[in-house]
C-alpha positions in Angstrom: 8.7 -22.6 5.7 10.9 -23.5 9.1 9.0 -25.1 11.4 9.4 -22.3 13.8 7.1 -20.0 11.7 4.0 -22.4 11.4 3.4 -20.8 14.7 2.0 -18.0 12.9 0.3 -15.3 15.3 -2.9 -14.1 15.7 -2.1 -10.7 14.2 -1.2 -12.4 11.5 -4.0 -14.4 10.8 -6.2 -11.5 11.3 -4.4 -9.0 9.5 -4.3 -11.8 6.3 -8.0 -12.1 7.0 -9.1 -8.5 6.3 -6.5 -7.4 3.6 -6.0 -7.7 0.7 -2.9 -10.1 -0.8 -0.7 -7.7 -2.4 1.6 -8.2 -0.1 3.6 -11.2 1.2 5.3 -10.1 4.4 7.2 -12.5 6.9 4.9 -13.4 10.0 6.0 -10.6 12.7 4.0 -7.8 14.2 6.3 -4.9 15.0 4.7 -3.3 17.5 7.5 -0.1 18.6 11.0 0.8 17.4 14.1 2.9 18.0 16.8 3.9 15.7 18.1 0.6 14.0 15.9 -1.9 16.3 12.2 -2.9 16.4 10.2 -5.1 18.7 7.3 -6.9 18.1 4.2 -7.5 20.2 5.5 -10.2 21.7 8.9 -7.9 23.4 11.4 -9.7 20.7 14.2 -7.4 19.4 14.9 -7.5 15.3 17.5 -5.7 13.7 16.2 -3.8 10.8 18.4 -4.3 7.8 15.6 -3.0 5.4 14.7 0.3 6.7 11.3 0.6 5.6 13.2 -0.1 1.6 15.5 3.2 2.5 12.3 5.1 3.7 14.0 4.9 7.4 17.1 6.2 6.5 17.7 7.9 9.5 16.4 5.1 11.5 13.0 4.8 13.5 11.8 7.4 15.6 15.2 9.7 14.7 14.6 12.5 17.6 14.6 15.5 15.5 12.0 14.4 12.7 9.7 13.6 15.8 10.8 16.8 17.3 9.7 18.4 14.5 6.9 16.2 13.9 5.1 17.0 17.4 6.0 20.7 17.1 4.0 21.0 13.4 1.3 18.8 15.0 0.6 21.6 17.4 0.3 24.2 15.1 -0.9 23.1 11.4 -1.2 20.0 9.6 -2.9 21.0 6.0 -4.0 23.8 4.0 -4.0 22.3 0.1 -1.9 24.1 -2.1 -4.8 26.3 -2.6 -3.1 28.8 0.3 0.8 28.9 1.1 1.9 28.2 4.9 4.2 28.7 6.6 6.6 25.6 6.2 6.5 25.5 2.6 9.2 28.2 1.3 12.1 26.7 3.6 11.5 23.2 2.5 11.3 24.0 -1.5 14.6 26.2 -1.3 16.6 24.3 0.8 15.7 21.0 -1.0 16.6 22.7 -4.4 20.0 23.8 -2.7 20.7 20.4 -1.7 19.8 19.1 -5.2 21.3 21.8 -7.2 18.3 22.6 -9.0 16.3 25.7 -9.4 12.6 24.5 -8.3 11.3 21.5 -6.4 7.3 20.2 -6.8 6.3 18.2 -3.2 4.0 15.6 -4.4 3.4 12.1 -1.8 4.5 8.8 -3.0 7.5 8.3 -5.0 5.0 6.8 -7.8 3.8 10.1 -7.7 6.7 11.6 -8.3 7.8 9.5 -11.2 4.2 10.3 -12.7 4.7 14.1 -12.6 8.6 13.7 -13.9 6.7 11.7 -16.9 4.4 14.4 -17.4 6.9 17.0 -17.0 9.3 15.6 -19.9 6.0 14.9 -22.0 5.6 18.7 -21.8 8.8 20.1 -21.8 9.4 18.0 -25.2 6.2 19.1 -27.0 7.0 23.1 -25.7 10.3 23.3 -25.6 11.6 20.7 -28.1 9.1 21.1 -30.4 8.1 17.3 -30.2 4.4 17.1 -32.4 2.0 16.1 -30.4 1.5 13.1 -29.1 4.6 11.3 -30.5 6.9 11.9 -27.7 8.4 8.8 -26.3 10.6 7.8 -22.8 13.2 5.6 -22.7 13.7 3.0 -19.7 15.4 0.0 -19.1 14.7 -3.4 -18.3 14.6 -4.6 -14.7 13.4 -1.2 -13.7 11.0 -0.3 -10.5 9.2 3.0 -10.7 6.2 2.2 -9.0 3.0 0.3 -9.9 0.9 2.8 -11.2 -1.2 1.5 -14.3 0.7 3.8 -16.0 4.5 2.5 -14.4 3.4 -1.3 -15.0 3.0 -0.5 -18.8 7.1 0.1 -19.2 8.0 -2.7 -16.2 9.5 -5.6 -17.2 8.3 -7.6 -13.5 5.1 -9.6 -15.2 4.1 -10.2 -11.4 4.1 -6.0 -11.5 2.5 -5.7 -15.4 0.6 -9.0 -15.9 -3.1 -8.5 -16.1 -3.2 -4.5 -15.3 -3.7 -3.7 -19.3 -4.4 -1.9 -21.6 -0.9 -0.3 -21.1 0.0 3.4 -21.9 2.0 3.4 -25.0 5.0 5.7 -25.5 7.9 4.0 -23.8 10.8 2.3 -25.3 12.4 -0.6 -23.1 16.1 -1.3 -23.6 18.8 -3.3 -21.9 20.1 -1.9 -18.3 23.7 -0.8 -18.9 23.6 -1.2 -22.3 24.3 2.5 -24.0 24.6 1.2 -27.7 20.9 0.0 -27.5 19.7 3.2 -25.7 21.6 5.4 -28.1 19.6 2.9 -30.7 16.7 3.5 -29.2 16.4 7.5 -28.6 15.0 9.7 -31.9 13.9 12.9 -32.9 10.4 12.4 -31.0 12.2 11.6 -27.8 11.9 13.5 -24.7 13.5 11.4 -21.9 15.7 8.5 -20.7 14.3 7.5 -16.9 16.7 5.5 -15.6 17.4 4.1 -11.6 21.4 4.8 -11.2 20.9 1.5 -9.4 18.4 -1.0 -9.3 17.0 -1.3 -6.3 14.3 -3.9 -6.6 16.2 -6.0 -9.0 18.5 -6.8 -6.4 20.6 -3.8 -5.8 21.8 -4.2 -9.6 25.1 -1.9 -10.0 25.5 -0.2 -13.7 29.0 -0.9 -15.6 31.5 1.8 -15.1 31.1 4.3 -17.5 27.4 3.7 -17.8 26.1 7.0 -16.2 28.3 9.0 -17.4 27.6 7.7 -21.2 23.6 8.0 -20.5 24.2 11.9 -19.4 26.2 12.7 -22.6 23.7 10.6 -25.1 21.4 13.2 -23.3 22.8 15.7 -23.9 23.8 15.3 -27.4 20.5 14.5 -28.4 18.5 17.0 -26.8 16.9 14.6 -24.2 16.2 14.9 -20.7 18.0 12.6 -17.7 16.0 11.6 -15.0 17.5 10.1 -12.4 15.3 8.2 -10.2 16.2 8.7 -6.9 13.3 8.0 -4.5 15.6 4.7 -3.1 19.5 5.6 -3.6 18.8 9.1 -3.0 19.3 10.7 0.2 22.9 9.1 1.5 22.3 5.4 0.9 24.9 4.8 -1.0 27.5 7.0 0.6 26.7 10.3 -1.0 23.9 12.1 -1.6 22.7 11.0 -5.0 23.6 7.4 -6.3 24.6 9.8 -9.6 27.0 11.5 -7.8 29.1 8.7 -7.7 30.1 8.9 -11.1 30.0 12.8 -11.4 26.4 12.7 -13.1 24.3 15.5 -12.9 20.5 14.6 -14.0 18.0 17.1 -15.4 15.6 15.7 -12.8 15.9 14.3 -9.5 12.7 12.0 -8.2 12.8 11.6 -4.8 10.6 9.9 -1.7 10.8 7.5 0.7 13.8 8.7 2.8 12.6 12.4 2.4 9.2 11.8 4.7 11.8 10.5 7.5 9.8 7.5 8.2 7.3 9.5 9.1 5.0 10.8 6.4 4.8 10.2 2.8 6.9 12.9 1.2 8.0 12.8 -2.3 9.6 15.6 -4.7 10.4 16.2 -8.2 13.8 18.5 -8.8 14.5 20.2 -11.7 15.6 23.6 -13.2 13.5 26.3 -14.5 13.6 25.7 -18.3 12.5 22.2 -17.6 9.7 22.3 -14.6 8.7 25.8 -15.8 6.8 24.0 -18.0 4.1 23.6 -15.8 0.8 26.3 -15.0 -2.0 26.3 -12.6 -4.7 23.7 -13.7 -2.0 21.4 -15.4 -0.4 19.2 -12.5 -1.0 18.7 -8.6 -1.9 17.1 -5.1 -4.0 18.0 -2.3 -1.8 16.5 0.3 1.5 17.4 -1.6 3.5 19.9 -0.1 1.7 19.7 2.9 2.7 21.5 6.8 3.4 18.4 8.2 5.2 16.9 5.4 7.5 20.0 4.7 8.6 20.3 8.6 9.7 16.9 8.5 11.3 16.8 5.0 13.1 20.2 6.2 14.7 18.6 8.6 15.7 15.4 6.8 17.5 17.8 4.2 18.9 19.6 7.3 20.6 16.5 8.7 21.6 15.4 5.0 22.8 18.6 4.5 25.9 17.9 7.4 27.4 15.2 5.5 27.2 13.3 8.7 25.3 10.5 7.0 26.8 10.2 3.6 29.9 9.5 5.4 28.0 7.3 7.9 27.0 5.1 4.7 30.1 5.5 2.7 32.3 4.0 6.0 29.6 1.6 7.5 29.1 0.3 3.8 32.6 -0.8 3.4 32.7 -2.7 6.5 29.2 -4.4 5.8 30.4 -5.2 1.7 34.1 -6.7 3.6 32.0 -8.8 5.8 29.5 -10.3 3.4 32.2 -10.9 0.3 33.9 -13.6 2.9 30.8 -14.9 2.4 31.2 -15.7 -1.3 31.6 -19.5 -1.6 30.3 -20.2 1.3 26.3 -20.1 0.5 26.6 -16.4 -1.6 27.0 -16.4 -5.2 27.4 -12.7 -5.0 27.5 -9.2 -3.2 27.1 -6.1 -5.1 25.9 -2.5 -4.0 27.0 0.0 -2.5 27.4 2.3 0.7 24.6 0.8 2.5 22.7 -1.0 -0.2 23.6 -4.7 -0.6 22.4 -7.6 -2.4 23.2 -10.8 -2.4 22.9 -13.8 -4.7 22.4 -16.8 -2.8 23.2 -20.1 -4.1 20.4 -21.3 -5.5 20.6 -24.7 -4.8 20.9 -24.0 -0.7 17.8 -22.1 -0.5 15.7 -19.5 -1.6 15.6 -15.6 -0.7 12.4 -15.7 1.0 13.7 -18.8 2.9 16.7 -16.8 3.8 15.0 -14.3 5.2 12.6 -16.4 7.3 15.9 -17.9 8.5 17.0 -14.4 9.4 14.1 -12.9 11.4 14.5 -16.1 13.5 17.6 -15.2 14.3 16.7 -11.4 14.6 17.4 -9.5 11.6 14.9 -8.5 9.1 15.5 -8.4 5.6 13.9 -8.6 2.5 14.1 -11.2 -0.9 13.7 -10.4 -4.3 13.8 -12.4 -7.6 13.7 -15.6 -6.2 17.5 -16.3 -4.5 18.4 -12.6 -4.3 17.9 -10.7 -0.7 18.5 -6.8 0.1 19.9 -5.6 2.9 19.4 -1.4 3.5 20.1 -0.8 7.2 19.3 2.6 8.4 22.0 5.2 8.2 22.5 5.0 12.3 23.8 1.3 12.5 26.9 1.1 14.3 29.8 -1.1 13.7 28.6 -3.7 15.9 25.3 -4.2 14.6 27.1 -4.4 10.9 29.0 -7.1 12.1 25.9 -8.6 14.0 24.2 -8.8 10.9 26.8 -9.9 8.9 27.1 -12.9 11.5 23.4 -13.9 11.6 23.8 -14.0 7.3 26.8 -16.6 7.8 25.0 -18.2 10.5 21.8 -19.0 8.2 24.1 -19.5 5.0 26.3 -22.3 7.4 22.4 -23.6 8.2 
């Protein structure tokens, strides 16, 4: 660690104290933030180039979520989904418009909503496939990140995720990412779903060959299997248009989405899907308490409102080429590597110069915040607001650390 950060503060050392270690994040205590910048307790200024890992889209604090925030606040904040209120119909149809699909289901967490589009598949291939009972099987690929859910961690491939947390539910089959010989290999009569990130976000922002979605959407559809397209971090304009899918003209049978759809604000997450697949489901068989709650639709409405412009799809698309230009000069010089896309970056490091944790360390000295992974990898996910400038500053502070 830099000698600077020995100088650990007191929040830190209390806040280590009291929690539990599931976490490992670098020593500073944000205290306040506004759009792409936040300060800590001590009145220092970081740019945010992780954005909350594309939960902050919109950046921190973006007016109109608060707006709409405050105003719900006022007025209702939770009924179950024992009653219906008054937010709840504009969110689930205007969401469904923006995804294309017929019905939505508001859960919280995007572990949540990968649980119910597990559930949902499971169901759809016993009812509608005609799957016997209890041998339907899911197909996902190595290097994935769905959540940690004892249920997730039995089909993750991250024994830091896995290790420990059995016994592990069975029916998944694990293949190669990118590799559509193995998972045409690997799907049968008895399976009901591939579940596949269009790109890997916590494996370091990991880019499928071209061709690869495409190939996975007509293997589905050949065999009678559902796509589901997990979402919950390229979703919502991070990578320059709406879906990550969409890049390649895919069109999943189910959308999973979070993180970005809450605003920053509240945990929102939603499964999208048409009527012949999440029709599946009755009362009794699947649900939340907080899911689909006042608070959470007003905020989430307007989050699919602001998507819904195209402003920040074209925000990510434009910014990301300048912030891709800037770090591939960077190649030889300390990075190994730069792959991603719109906003979404990640970088190799050389391995021998230092390590992605180091990196980052070296980073939030020098005011940006970003985030490792997989030992010399770091991500970088600014928010969506991020001017050209700030790109640039960023971009700067990388060569900066990478020149040491």
């Amino acid at each position: 660690m830099i000698e600077d950060m020995l100088r650990t503060p007191a929040a830190v050392q209390d806040a280590e104290r009291h929690t539990a270690h599931n976490y490992h994040p670098l020593p500073v205590v944000i205290s306040s933030a506004e759009g792409a910048w936040v300060t800590d307790v001590d009145g220092r200024r970081y740019l945010d180039c992780l954005a909350g890992y594309s939960a902050l889209n919109f950046g921190h604090r973006h007016p109109t979520l608060i707006a709409a925030a405050h105003a719900q606040l006022d007025k209702l904040t939770l009924t179950s989904r024992a009653f219906i209120h008054d937010q709840f119909a504009d969110f689930c149809r205007e969401l469904a418009a923006l995804c294309g699909k017929d019905l939505v289901l508001p859960m919280n967490t995007g572990a949540e909503a990968v649980e119910t589009g597990i559930k949902v598949a499971r169901k759809w291939g016993y009812q509608v496939k005609g799957v016997p009972a209890g041998q339907a099987n899911i197909v996902v690929a190595e290097g994935n990140f769905h959540g940690r859910t004892t249920t997730i961690v039995s089909f993750s491939t991250d024994e830091d995720a896995r290790a420990d947390f059995g016994p592990y539910t069975p029916g998944f089959r694990v293949v190669p990412y990118g590799d559509l010989a193995a998972l045409a290999e690997a799907i049968d009569e008895h399976t009901v779903a591939v579940l596949l990130e269009p790109i890997q976000g916590e494996q370091g922002v990991v880019v499928p060959p071209e061709g690869y979605l495409p190939g996975v959407r007509q293997l589905c559809t050949e065999r009678d299997v559902l796509f589901i397209a997990d979402e919950i971090q390229s979703g919502l304009g991070r990578t320059g248009t709406t879906f990550a899918c969409e890049q390649e003209g895919v069109v999943p049978d189910m959308y999973l989405l979070g993180k970005a759809l809450g605003g920053g604000i509240v945990p929102v997450s939603a499964v999208a899907a048409d009527t012949d697949v999440l029709g599946v489901l009755r009362p009794g068989q699947h649900g939340s308490t907080f899911g689909g709650n006042p608070l959470a639709c007003a905020v989430a409405t307007e989050v699919v409102r602001l998507l819904a412009t195209g402003e920040f799809q074209r925000r990510s698309a434009e910014l990301g080429e300048r912030l891709h230009a800037g770090l591939r000069g960077l190649i030889g010089k300390g990075l190994v590597a730069v792959r991603g896309r719109g906003l979404w970056v990640g970088l190799d490091l050389d391995p021998s110069l230092m390590s992605g944790r180091e990196a980052c360390e070296r980073l939030m000295e020098r005011g940006v915040l970003a985030k490792d992974t997989h030992g010399s990898t770091i991500r970088l996910a600014p928010p969506l607001v991020i001017t050209e400038e700030e790109i640039d500053h960023a971009v700067a502070q990388v060569a900066a650390v990478l020149a040491g």
